[in-house]
VOZATI-179457 format. One record per residue (C-alpha): y, z, x; residue in three letters; residue number from 1. Coordinates in Angstrom, 1 decimal. Layout:
residues N
ZALUM        y        z        x   resn   resi
ZALUM        Y        Z        X    Ala    NUM
...
This chain:
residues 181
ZALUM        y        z        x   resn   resi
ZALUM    -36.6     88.9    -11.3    Unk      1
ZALUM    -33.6     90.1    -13.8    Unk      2
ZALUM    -30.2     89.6    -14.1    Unk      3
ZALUM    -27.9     91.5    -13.0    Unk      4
ZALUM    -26.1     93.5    -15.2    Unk      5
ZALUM    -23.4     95.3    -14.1    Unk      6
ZALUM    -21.1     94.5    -10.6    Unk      7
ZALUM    -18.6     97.0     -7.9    Unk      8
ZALUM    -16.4     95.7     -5.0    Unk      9
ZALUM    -15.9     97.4     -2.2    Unk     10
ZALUM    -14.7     96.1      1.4    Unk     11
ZALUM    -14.3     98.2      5.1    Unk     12
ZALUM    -13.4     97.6      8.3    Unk     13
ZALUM    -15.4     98.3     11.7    Unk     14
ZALUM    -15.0     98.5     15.1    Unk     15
ZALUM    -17.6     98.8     18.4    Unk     16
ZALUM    -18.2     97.8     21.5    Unk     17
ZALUM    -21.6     96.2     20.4    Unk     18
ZALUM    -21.2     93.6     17.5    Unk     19
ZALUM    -24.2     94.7     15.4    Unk     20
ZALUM    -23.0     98.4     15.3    Unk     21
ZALUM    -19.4     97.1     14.5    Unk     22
ZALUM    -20.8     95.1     11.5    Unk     23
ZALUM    -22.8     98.5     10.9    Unk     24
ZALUM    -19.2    100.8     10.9    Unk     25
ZALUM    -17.9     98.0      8.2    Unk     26
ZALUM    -20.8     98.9      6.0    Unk     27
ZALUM    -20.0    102.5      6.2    Unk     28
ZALUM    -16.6    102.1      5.7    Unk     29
ZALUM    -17.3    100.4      2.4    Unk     30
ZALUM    -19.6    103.3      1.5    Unk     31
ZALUM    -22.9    100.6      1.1    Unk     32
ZALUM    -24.7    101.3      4.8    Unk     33
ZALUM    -27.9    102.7      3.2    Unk     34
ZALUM    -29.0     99.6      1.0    Unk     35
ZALUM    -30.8     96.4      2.6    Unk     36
ZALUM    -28.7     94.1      1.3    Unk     37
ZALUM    -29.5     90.4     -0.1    Unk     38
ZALUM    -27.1     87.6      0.0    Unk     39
ZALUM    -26.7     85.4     -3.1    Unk     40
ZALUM    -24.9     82.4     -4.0    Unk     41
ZALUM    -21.7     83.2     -6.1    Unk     42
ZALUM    -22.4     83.3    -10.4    Unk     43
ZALUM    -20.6     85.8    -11.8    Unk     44
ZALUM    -23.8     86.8    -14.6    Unk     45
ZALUM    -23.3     86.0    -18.3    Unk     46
ZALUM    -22.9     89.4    -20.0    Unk     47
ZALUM    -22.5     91.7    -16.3    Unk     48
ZALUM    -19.9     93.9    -16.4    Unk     49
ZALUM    -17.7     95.1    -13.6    Unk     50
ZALUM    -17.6     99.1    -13.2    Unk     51
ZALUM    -15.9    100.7    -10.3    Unk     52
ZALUM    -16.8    101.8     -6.7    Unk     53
ZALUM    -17.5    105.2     -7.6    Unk     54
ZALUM    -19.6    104.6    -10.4    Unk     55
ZALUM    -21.6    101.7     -8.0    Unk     56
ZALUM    -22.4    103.6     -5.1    Unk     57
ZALUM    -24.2    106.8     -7.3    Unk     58
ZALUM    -26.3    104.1     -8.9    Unk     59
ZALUM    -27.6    103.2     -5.1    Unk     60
ZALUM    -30.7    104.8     -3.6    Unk     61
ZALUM    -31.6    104.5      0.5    Unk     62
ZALUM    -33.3    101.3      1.5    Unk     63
ZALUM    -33.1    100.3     -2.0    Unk     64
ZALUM    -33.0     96.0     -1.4    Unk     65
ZALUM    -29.6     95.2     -3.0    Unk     66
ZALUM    -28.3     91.9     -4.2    Unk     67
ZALUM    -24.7     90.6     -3.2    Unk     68
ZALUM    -22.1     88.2     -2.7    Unk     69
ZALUM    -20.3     88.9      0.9    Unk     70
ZALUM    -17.8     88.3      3.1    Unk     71
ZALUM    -17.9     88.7      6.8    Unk     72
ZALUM    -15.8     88.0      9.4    Unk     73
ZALUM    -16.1     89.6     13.1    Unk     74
ZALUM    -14.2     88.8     16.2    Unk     75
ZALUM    -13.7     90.8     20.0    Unk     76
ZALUM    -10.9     88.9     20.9    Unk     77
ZALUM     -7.3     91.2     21.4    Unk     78
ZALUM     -4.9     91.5     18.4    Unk     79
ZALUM     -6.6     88.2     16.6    Unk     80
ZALUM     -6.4     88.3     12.8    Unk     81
ZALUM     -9.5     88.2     10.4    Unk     82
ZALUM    -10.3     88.5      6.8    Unk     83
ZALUM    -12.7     88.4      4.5    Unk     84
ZALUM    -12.5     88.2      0.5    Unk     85
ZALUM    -14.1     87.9     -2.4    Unk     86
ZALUM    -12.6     85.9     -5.3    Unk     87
ZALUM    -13.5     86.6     -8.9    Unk     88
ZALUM    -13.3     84.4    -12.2    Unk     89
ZALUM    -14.4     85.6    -15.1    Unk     90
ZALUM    -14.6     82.9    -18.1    Unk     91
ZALUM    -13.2     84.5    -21.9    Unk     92
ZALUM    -16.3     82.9    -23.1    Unk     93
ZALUM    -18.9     85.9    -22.9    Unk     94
ZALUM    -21.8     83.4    -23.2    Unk     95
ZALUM    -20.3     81.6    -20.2    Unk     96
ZALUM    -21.2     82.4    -16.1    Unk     97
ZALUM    -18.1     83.2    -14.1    Unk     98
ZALUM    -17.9     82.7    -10.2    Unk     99
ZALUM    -17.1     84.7     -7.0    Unk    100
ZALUM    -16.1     83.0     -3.8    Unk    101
ZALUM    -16.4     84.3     -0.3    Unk    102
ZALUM    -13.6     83.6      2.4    Unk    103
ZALUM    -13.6     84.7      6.2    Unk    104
ZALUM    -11.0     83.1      7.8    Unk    105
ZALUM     -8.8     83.7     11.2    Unk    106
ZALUM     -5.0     83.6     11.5    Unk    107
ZALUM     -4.4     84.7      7.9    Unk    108
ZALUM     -3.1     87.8      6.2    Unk    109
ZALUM     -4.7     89.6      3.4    Unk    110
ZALUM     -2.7     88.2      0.8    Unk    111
ZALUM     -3.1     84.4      1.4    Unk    112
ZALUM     -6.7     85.4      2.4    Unk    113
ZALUM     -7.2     86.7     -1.1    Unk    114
ZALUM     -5.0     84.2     -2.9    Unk    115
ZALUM     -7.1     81.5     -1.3    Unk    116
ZALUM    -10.4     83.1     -2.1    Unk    117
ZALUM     -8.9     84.0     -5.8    Unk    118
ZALUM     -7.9     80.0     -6.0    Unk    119
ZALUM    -11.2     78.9     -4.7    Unk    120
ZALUM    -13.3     80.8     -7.5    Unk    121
ZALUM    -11.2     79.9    -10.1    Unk    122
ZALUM    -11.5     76.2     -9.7    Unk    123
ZALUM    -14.6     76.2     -9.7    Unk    124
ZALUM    -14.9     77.9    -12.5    Unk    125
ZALUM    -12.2     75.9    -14.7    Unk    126
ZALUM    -13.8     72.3    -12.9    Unk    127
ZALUM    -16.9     73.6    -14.7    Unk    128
ZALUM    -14.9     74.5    -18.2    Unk    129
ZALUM    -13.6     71.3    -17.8    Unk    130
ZALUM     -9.9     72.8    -17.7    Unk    131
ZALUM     -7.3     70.2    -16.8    Unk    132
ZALUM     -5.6     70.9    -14.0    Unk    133
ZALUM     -3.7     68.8    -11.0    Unk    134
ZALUM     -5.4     69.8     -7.9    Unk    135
ZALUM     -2.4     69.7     -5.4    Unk    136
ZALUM     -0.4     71.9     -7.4    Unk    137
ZALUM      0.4     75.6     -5.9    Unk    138
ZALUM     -2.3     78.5     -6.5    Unk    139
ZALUM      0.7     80.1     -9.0    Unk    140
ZALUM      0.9     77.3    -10.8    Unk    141
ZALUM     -3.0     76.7    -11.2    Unk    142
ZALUM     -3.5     80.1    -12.3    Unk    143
ZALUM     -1.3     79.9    -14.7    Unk    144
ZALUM     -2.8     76.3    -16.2    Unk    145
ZALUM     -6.1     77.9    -15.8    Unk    146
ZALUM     -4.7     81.2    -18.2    Unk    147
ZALUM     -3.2     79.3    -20.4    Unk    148
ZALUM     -6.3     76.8    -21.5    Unk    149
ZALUM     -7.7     80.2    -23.1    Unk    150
ZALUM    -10.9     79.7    -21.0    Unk    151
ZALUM    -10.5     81.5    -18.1    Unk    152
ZALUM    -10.1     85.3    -18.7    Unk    153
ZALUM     -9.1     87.5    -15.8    Unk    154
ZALUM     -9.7     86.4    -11.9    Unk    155
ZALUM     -8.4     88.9     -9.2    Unk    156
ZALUM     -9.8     89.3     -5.4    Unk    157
ZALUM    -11.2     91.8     -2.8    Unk    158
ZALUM    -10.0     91.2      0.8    Unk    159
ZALUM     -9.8     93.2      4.4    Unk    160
ZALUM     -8.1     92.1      6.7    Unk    161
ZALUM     -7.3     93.9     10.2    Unk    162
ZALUM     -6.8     93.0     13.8    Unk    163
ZALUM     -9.0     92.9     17.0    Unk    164
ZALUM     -9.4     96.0     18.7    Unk    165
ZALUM     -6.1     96.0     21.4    Unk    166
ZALUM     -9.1     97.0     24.0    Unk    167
ZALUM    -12.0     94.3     23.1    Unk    168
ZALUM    -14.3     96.1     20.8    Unk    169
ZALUM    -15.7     93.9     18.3    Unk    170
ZALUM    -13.4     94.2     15.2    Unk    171
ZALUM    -15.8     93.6     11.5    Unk    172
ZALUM    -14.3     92.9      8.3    Unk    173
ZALUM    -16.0     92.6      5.1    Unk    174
ZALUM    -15.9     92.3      1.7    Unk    175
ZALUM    -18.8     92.5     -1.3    Unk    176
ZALUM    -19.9     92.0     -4.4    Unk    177
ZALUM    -22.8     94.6     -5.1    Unk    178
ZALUM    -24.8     92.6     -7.9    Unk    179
ZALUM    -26.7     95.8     -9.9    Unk    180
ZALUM    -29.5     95.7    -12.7    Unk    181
């Protein structure tokens, strides 16, 4: 096994009569239909550095099995709303694991969708720093707590959003963390 080293986020959106080939359109649209992907639990990796979309898909090769932290959400049902998102918190300690949090939720737009999943990733991370912070307190004011300990570094999210097909066709969002050697 290895650790991954470096990281890209991409999202897409897909839409089909058949739910498979929906999910299928989403992948294309995010440019990552050709790997077998792998879903992992959410550790950002000690020393892995993020590089951007571009860069990530040239390092991928067909059928290559491909690690990853995703979000999915699907629906068929007229003009409903879905999302998905990742969330990303990345300690300022480089000898320290940072966490990514998936979110798929109905009924919400892509900014609370990523706030939410931005918020849930970053807890976690400061509950594990051990950053004091009052739980009931807005995501603004959180993030700023968690900024301002010094132990949290940067935290930011990836989230699609879209509506159900007006006509029925199943509607796929998702979002994803490619996790690269």
């Amino acid at each position: 096994m290895y650790v991954p080293t470096k990281i890209f986020f991409t999202k897409g959106v897909g839409r089909h009569k058949e739910y498979l080939a929906s999910f299928e359109l989403a992948l294309r649209s995010a440019g990552i239909e050709i790997c077998n992907l792998v879903s992992v639990s959410s550790i950002f990796p000690v020393g892995c550095r993020r590089i951007n979309k571009d860069q990530g898909l040239r390092l991928l090769k067909p059928g290559m099995i491909t690690h990853c932290v995703m979000a999915r959400n699907s629906t068929n049902e007229p003009n409903r709303l879905i999302a998905s998102s990742i969330g990303v918190a990345i300690p300022a300690d480089k000898n320290m694991y940072g966490y990514l949090s998936e979110h798929h939720p109905y009924g919400e737009t892509e900014k609370v969708a990523g706030e939410y999943a931005e918020d849930l990733a970053a807890t976690m991370l400061a509950t594990t720093l051990g950053v004091d912070f009052d739980p009931e307190k807005a995501w603004n004011e959180r993030e700023q707590a968690y900024k301002m300990s010094g132990k949290i570094v940067n935290s930011f999210n990836v989230t699609q959003s879209a509506q159900g097909d007006k006509k029925g066709l199943w509607t796929t969002t998702i979002a994803v963390g490619i996790l690269l050697p």
